[in-house]
C-alpha positions as MATLAB code, in Angstrom:
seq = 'XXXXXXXXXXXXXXXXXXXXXXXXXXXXXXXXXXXXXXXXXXXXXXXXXXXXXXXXXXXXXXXXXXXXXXXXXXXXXXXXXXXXXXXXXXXXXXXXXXXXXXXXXXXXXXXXXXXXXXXXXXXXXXXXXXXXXXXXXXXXXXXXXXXXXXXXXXXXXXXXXXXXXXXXXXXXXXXXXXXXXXXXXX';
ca = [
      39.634  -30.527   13.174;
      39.344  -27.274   11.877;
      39.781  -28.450    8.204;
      36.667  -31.172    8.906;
      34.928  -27.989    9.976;
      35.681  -26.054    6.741;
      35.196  -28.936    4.813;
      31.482  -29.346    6.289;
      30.321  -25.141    5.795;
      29.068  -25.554    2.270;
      27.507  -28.902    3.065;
      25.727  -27.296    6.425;
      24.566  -24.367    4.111;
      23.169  -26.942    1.101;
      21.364  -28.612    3.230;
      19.806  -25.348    4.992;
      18.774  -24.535    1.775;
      17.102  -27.817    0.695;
      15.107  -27.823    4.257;
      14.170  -24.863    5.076;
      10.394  -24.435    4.969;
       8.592  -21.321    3.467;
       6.027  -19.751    5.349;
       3.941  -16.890    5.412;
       1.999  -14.727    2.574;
       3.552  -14.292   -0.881;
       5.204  -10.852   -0.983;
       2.517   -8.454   -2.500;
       3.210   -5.363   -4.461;
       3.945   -2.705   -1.606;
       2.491   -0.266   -3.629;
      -1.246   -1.620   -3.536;
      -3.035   -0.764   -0.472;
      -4.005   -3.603    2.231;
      -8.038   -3.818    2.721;
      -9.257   -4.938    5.619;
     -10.759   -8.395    5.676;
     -14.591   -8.230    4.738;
     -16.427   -8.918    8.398;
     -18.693  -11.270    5.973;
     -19.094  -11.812    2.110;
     -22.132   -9.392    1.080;
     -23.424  -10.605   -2.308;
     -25.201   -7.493   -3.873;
     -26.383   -8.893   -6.762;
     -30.105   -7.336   -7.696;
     -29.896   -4.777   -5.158;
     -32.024   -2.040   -6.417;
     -29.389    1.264   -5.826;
     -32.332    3.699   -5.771;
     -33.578    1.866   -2.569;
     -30.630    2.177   -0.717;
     -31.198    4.985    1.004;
     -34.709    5.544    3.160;
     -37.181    8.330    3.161;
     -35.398    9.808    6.767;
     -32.041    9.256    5.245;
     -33.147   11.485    2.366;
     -34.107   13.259    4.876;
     -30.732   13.625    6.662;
     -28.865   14.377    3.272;
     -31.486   16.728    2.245;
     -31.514   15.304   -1.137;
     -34.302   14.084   -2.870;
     -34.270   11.565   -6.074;
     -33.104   13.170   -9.144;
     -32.335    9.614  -11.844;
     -31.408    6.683  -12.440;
     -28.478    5.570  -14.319;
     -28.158    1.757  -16.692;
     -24.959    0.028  -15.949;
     -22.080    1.124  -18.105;
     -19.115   -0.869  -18.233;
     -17.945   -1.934  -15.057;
     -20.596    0.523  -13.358;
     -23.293   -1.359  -12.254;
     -26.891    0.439  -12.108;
     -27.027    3.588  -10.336;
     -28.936    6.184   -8.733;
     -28.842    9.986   -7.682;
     -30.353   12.036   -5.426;
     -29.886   16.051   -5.659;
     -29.716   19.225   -3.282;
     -30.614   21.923   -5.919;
     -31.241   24.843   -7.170;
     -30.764   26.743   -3.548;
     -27.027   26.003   -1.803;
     -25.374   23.532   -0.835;
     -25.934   22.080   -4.988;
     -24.581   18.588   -4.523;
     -25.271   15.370   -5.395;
     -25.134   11.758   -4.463;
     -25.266    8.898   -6.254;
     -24.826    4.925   -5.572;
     -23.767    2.428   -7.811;
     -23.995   -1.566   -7.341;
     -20.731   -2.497   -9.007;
     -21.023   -6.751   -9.201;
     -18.663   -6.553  -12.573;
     -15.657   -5.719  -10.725;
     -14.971   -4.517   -6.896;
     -13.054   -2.477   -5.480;
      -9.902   -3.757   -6.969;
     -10.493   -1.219  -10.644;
      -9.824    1.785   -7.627;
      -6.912    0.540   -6.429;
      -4.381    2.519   -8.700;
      -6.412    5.786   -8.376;
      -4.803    8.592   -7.215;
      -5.411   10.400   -3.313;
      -6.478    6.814   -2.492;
      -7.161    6.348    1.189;
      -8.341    2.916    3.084;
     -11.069    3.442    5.113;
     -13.528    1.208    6.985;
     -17.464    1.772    5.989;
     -19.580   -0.630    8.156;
     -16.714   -3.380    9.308;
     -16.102   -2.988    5.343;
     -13.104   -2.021    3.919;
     -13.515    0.692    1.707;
     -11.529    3.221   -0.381;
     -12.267    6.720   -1.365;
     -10.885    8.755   -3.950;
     -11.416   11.782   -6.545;
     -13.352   11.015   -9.334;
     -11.770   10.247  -12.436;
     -10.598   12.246  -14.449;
     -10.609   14.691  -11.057;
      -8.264   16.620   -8.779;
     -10.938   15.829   -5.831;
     -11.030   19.120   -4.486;
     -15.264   18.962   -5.106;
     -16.139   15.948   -4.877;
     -15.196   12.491   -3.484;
     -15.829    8.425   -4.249;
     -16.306    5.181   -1.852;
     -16.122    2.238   -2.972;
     -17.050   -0.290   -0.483;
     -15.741   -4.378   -0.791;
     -18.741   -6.487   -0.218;
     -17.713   -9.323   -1.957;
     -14.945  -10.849   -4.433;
     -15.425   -8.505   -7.650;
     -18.360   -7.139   -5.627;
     -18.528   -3.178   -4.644;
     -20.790   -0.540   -3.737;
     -20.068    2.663   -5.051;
     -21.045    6.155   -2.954;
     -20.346    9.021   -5.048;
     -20.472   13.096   -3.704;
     -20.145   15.684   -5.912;
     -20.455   19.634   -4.764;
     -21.864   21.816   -7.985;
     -22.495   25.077   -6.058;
     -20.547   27.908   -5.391;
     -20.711   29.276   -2.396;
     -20.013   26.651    0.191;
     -16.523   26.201    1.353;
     -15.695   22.822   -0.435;
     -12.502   20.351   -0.614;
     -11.757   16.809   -0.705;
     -11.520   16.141    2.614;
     -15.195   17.987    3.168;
     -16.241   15.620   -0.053;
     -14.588   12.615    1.344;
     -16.646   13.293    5.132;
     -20.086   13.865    3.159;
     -19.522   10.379    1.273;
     -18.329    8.255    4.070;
     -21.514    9.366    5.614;
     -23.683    8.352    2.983;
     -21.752    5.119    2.562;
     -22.856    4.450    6.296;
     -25.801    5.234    5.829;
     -26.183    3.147    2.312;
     -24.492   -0.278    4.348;
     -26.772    0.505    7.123;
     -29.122   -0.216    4.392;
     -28.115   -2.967    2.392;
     -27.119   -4.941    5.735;
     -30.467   -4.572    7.242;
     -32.196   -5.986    3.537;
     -29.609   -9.209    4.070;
     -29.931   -9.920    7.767;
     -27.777   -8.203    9.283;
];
């Protein structure tokens, strides 16, 4: 009896093998952050970034518009709005990214997930940046799809650091998506 048993292990485990079903989600790379699932896809194509933010949220930032920037590379076209010459000297800007989403910020460093609107969002330094001025969220609105909320201190005399930067654009991204949601219904 024992020997039938024996005898029958390998064929139990073959045929384990050959059955078993695979289920689930493919194993991703651990070390690429998880967005959350977009509450909707937001196409932003033609979205005009210097209207993205009204005259009262102007206002609210105490910014007013400074220029407007042409698409460059996977930048879409952008606009900025300044607080200058008298303190805090900062700037915002917003870029409609539809040439690639939020997927080119992935491998930035200092990345953190955040949620912007029921979006899932990222900010991070600037490039080239150690953050400690300034701050970036990029917001998924769609597949390849992103808007981009950029703050940037310039002054001197304000206590300033990335998690200050970070707060001042994740504010402006809400108030940007408040925006662009109202434009497309919702």
């Amino acid at each position: 009896m024992i020997r039938r048993l024996l005898a029958l292990i390998p064929l139990v485990v073959t045929c384990v093998g050959c059955t078993s079903a695979v289920t689930g989600a493919p194993n991703v790379d651990s070390d690429t952050p998880a967005l959350p699932q977009r509450p909707r896809e937001l196409r932003i194509d033609g979205t005009d970034p210097c209207r993205t933010l009204s005259a009262s949220h102007l206002k609210t930032l105490k910014v007013q518009y400074f220029a407007t920037d042409p698409p460059d590379g996977t930048r879409g076209p952008g606009c900025e709005w300044v607080h200058s010459p008298s303190e805090p000297v900062e700037t915002y800007s917003v870029d409609i990214n539809t040439r690639g989403g939020v997927e080119l910020a992935l491998e930035r460093p200092q990345l953190e997930v955040i949620t912007v609107a029921g979006f899932g969002a990222v900010s991070t330094p600037a490039l080239f940046s150690s953050g400690e001025r300034d701050c970036i969220v990029n917001v998924d609105v769609a597949p390849s799809q992103a808007v981009q909320i950029s703050y940037f201190y310039r002054g001197s005399t304000v206590p300033m650091n990335h998690e200050i930067a970070c707060q001042k654009a994740r504010n402006a991204a809400e108030l940007v998506m408040q925006t662009i949601l109202a434009r497309a219904g919702g």
